[in-house]
C-alpha positions in Angstrom: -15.0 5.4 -18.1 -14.5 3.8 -14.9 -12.6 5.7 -12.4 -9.7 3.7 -11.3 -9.7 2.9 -7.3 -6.6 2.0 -5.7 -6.4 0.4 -2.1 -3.9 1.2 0.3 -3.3 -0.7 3.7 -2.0 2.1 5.7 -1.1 -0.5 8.6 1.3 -3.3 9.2 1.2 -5.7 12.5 1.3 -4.1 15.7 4.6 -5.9 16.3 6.5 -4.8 13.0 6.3 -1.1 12.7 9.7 -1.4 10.8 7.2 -2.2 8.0 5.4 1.0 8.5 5.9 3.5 5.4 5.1 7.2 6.8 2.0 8.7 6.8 3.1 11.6 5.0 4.0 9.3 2.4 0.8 8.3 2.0 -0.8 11.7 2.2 1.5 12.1 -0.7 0.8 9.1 -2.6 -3.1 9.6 -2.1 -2.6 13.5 -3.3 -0.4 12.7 -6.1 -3.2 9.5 -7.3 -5.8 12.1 -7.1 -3.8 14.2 -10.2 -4.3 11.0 -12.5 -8.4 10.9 -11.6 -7.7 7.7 -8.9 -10.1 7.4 -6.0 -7.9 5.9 -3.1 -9.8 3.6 0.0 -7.7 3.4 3.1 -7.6 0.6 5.0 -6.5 -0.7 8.6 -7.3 -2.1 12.0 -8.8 -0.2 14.7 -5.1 0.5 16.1 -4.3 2.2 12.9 -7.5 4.4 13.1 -5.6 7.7 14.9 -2.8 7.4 11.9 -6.2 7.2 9.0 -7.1 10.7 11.2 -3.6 12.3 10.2 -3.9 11.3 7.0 -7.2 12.6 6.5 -6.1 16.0 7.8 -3.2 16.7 4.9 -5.1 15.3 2.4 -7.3 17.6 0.0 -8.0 14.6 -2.0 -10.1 12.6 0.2 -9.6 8.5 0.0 -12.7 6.2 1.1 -11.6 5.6 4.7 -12.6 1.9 5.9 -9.6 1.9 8.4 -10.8 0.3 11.9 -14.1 -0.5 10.2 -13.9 -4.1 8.5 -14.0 -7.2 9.4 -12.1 -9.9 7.4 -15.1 -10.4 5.2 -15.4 -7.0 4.8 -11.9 -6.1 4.0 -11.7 -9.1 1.5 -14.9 -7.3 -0.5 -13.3 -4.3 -0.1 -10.0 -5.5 -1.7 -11.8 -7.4 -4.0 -13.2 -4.3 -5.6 -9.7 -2.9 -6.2 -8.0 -2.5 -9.2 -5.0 -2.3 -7.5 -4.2 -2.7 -3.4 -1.2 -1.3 -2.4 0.6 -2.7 1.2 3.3 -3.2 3.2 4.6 -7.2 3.9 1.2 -7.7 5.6 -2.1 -9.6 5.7 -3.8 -7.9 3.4 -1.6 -8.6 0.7 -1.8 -12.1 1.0 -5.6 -11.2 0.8 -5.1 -9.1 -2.3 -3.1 -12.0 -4.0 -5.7 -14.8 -3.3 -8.6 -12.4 -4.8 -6.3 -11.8 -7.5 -6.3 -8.1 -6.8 -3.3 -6.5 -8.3 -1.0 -5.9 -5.5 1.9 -3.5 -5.0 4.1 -4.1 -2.0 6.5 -2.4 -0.2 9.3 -4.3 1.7 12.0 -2.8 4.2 13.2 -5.2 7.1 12.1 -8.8 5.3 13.2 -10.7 1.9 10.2 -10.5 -0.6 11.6 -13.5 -2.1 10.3 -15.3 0.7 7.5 -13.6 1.8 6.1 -12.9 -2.0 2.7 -15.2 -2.2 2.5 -17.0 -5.4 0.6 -15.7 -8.0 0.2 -12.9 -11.3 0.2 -9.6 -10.8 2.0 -9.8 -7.8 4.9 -6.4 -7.8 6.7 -4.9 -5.3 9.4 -2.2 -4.4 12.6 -3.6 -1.9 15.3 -1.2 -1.1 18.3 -3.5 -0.2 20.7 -2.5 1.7 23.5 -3.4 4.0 21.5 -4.2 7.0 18.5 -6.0 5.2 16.4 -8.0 5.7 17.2 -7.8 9.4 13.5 -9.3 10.5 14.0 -6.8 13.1 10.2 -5.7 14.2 11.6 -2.1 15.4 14.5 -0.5 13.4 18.1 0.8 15.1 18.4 3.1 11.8 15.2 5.0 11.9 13.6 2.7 9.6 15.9 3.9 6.7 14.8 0.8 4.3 11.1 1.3 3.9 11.5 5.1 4.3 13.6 4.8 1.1 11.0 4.1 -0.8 9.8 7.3 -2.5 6.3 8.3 -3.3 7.4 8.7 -6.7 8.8 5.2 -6.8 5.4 3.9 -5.7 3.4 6.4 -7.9 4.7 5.5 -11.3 4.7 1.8 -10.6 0.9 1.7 -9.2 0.6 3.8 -12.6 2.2 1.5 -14.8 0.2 -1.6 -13.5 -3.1 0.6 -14.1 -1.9 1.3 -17.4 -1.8 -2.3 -18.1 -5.6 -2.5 -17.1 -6.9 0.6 -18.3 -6.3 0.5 -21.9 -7.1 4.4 -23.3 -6.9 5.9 -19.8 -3.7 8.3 -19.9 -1.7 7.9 -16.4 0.5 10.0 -17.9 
């Protein structure tokens, strides 16, 4: 059987790190994936490159790392290869959608009803709360929207979507 390889774009715009989700959420995520016999691929711009270091470091499962590495043609392939790309509100999942690469995203400070591209397959996890979306690029609450969204949240839903695909393989 096909191992099942799940993208993550560990990166948002220089400008938004509101839409950041922690690293050691992603160590997590990338550790927990590993239990169910997923390969991860990290992805990200050269900025992001010292942050694909850290995560590197707490993971015993180690992803493909690609971050600081691609060029748009590049990180289209990459994403194309996917099974699933997970991402904050950013680029690459308007990448992932226009492949047709199941996407999973995250949103804290913007509406996913508007930033959403069209599409099948398309999921994503948005904590509201009182103060979103604020479109604020820096948050004055220690980014407590996209920080609410739990590894296990994200787990079980990239899960669920691979279980869709994977008919016989046991995410379970």
């Amino acid at each position: 059987k096909k191992q099942p390889l799940v993208g993550i774009n560990i990166g948002s715009s220089g400008r938004w790190s509101s839409k950041r989700w922690p690293l050691k959420k992603i160590a997590a995520l990338i550790e927990e994936l590993g239990a169910y016999n997923i390969r991860c691929l990290i992805t990200g711009t050269k900025e992001d490159e010292e942050s694909a270091v850290r995560i590197m470091k707490q993971c015993r499962n180690k992803p493909i790392n690609a971050v600081g590495k691609t060029d748009v043609a590049l990180l289209i392939a990459l994403i194309e290869k996917c099974d699933l790309f997970f991402t904050s509100d950013s680029a690459p999942l308007h990448i992932a959608a226009a492949v047709k690469t199941p996407v999973l995203a995250i949103f804290g400070p913007t509406d996913p009803e508007r930033h959403l591209p069209p599409g099948e397959d398309i999921h994503f996890i948005w904590k509201e709360m009182d103060c979103t979306p604020c479109y604020r690029p820096e948050c004055n609450k220690a980014n407590s929207c996209i920080d609410a969204v739990l590894v296990d949240e994200v787990k079980n839903k990239i899960l669920k979507i691979l279980g869709d695909k994977f008919e016989g393989f046991n995410f379970k």
